[in-house]
N, C-alpha and C positions, 0 to 999 in steps of 0.2 A: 772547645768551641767547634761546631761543623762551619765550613765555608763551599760557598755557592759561587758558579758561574753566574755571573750578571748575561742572562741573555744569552746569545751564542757567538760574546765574545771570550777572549781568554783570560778577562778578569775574574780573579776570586774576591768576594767579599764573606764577613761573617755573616751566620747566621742572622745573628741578634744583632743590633747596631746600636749607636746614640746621637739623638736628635736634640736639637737647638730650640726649637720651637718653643712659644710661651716663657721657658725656663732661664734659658742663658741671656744676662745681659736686663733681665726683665724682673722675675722672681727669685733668682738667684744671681750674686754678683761671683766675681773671678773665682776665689778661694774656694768657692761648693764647687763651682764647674771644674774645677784643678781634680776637686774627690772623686766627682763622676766621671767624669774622662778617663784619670788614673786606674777607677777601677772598672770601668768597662774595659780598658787597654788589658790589665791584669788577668781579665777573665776573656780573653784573645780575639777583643771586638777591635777590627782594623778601618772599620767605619764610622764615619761621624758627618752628620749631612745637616745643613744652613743653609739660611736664606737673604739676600738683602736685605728681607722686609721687615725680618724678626726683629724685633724689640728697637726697629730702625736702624737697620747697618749696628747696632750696638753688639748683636749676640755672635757675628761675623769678628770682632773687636776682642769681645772676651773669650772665644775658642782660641782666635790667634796668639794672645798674650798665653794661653794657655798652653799652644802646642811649641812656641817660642820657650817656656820654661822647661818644659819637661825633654824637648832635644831628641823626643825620638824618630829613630831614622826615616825619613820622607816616605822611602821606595815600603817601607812596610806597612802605609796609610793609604785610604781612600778617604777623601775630600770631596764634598760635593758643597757647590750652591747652587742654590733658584735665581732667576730674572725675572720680575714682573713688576713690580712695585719700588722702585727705588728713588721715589722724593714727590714731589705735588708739583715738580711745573711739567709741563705738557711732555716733552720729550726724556724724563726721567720713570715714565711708565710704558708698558707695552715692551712689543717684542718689534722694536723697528731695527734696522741696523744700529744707527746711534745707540740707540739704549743699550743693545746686546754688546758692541764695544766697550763703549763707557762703564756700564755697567758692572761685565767682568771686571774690568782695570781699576774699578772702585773695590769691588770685593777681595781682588786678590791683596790690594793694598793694607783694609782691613783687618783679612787673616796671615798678613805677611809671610804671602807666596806667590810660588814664582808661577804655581797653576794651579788647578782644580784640578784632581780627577774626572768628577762627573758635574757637570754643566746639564740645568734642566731650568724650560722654559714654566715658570712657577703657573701658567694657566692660559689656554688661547686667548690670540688677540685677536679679535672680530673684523679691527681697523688696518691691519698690516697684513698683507698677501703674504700664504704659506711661504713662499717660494724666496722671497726677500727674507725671509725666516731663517731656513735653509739652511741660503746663502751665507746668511752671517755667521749662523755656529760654525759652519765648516770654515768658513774664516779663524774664528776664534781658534779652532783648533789646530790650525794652520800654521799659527803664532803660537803654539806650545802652550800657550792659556791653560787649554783643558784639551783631554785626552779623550773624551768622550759626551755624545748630548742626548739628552734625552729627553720628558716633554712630565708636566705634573698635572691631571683631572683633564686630559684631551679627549675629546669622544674616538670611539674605534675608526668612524671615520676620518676624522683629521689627520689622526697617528699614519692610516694608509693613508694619506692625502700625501702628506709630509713624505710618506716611504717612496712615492710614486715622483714625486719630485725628483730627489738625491737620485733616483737611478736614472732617471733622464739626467741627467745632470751630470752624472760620475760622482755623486757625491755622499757622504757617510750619511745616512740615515739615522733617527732618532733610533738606540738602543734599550731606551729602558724607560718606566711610567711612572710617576710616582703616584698612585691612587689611594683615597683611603680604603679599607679594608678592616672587615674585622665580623663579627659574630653577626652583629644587625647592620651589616652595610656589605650584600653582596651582590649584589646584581649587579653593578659594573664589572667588578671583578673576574666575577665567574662566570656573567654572561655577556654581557656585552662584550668583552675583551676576548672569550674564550677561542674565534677564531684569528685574534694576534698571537696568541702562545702558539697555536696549531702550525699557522705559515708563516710568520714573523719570527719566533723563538725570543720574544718580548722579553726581556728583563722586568723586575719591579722592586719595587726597594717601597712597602707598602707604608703606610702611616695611621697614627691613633686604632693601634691594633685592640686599644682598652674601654673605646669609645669613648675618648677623653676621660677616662675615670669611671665610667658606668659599670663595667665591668667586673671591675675591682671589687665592689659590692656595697662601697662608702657613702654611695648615693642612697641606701635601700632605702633613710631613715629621716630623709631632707638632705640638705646641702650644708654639709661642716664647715665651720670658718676656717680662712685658710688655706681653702681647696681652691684649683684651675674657676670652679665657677664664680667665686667671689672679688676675682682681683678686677681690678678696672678693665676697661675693654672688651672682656667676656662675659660680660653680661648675657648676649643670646644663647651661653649654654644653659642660663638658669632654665627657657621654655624647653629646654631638649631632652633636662631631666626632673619637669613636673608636669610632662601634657603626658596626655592618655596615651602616646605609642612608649613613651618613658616608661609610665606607669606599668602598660602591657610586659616590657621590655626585664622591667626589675622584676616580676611573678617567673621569667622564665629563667632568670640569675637564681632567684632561691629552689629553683628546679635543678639548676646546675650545679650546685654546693655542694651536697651528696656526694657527685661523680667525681670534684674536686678532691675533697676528703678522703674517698676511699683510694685516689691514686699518692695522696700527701699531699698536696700541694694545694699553696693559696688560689684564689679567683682570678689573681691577676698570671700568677705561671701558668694555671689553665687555659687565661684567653690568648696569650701568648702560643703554648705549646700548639692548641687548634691552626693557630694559623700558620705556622712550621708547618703542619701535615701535609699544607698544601702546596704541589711540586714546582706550582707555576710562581709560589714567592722566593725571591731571589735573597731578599733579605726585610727584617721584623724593625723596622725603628723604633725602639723606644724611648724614651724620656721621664725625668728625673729631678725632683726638685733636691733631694736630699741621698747622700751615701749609701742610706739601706734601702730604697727602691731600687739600685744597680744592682745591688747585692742578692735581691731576690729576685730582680725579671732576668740578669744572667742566667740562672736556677730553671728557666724553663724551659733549655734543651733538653735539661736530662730526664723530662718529662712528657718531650713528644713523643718518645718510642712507647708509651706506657699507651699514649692511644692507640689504641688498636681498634680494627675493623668494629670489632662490636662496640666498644666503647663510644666510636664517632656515629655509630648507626645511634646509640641513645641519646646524645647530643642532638643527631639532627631529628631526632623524635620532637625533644623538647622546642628546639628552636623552629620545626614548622617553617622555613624560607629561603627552600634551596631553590634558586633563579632556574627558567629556561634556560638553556644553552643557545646562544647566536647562532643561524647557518654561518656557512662560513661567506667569505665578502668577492669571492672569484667571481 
């Protein structure tokens, strides 16, 4: 496993990670998440990133039973959760101080710990001034909570909003982004963001690297029973992979196979490996209903050295939508 500086602090995380989302607590109970966990550990992934929201405080519940079983030593993990969504009465959503207290102290309880690594605000709050924002995580972290905070789909401005706070302030700044990221989803990334990596030395810990499954190539043929699209709740990924940018999207996947192929590997270590290329990702979350997706998107390190300059030159042939690059925000 290669491991990344989160940002331009002196944390390492793996390359590859494993996420919570949809899966833990939801689509899979304890005993899978025991398999994936185990074996993304095995294969020297020291990240594992959750949310309150996920599957309801449930998927925070079954990591924890899970890292409670297996006993491995704390200091050689990174921990993260999100805040944003954690219940239906008025003061258990958002990013207000309450929430941001409560909230931790619900989650740690969950995953019975004493903190979180990495602390990320799961989405701006419109309603709660940056600055009361701030204030709270660097509280949080004050109180040994969490070690570190950082922000999930903030626009470039607010990330500087938020930066320009903490240093008036004296206070830790937002280190790292959680954006999604992936083949059809760049332009925040790579452009919007691109002058946060330049002056900031942003961290990102990206997500749905596989475009929820599109990817993969599973979707070419409809949507299998079974899959992320059909379980309750997700119902609006059914439009994401039957409307014409879907449609567009899947012609440029069997343009991709080929390139797949000739290097060995599946569609999904491909989508994977591409987004390793790129210097400004700190780390790949993955996710996992079953044993052998760990077993194969671990698999997609030893595949990003295979891209090579030409090879990403015929990728971005096919794929046609490399983002402008942002000025920078001075």
């Amino acid at each position: 496993m290669e491991y990344r500086y989160l940002g331009r602090s002196g944390l390492q995380v793996s390359a590859l990670s494993l996420g919570a989302w949809v899966t833990f607590g939801g689509q899979v109970g304890e005993e899978t998440a025991l398999e994936c966990m185990t074996a993304a550990h095995d294969a020297g992934v020291n990240f594992f990133d959750n949310a309150e929201a996920y599957a309801h405080g449930n998927a925070e519940t079954v990591m924890g039973n899970v890292l409670k079983k297996v006993g491995w030593k704390r200091s050689g993990l990174v921990i993260s959760t999100k805040l944003f969504w954690g219940g239906r009465t008025p003061n258990q959503t958002g990013l207000s101080r309450k929430h941001i207290i409560e909230g931790t102290q619900a989650s740690l309880a969950r995953l019975q710990l004493d903190y979180v690594d990495l602390l990320f605000c799961h989405r701006p709050d419109i309603y709660t001034p940056i600055e009361e924002t701030v204030r709270a995580m660097n509280f949080v972290i004050d109180q040994g909570w969490a070690f570190y905070w950082g922000t999930s789909e903030w626009s470039a401005a607010l990330i500087m909003e938020a930066h320009a706070i903490a240093h008036q302030l004296n206070l830790m700044p937002p280190l790292m982004e959680q954006p999604q990221y992936n083949m059809f989803n760049r332009q925040r990334f790579e452009g919007e963001y691109a002058p946060l990596f330049r002056e900031l030395g942003l961290g990102t810990t990206i997500w749905s690297p596989l475009a929820s499954g599109l990817l993969t190539g599973k979707y070419n043929n409809g949507i299998p029973e079974g899959t992320r699209a059909t379980l309750p709740g997700y119902e609006w990924l059914v439009d994401e992979f039957t409307g014409d940018e879907a449609k567009r999207n899947m012609e440029k996947i069997k343009q991709l196979s080929p390139i797949a192929e000739e290097i060995g590997c599946s569609l999904a270590q491909f989508a994977l490996a591409w987004c390793l290329k790129n210097p400004n990702v700190s780390t790949v979350i993955t996710g996992a209903s079953r044993l052998s997706q760990v077993v194969e998107n671990m698999k997609a390190v030893e595949f990003a050295e295979q891209l090579t300059p030409t090879v990403m030159e015929r990728i971005e042939a096919i794929l046609a939508n490399k983002p402008e690059v942002e000025p920078d925000h001075r």
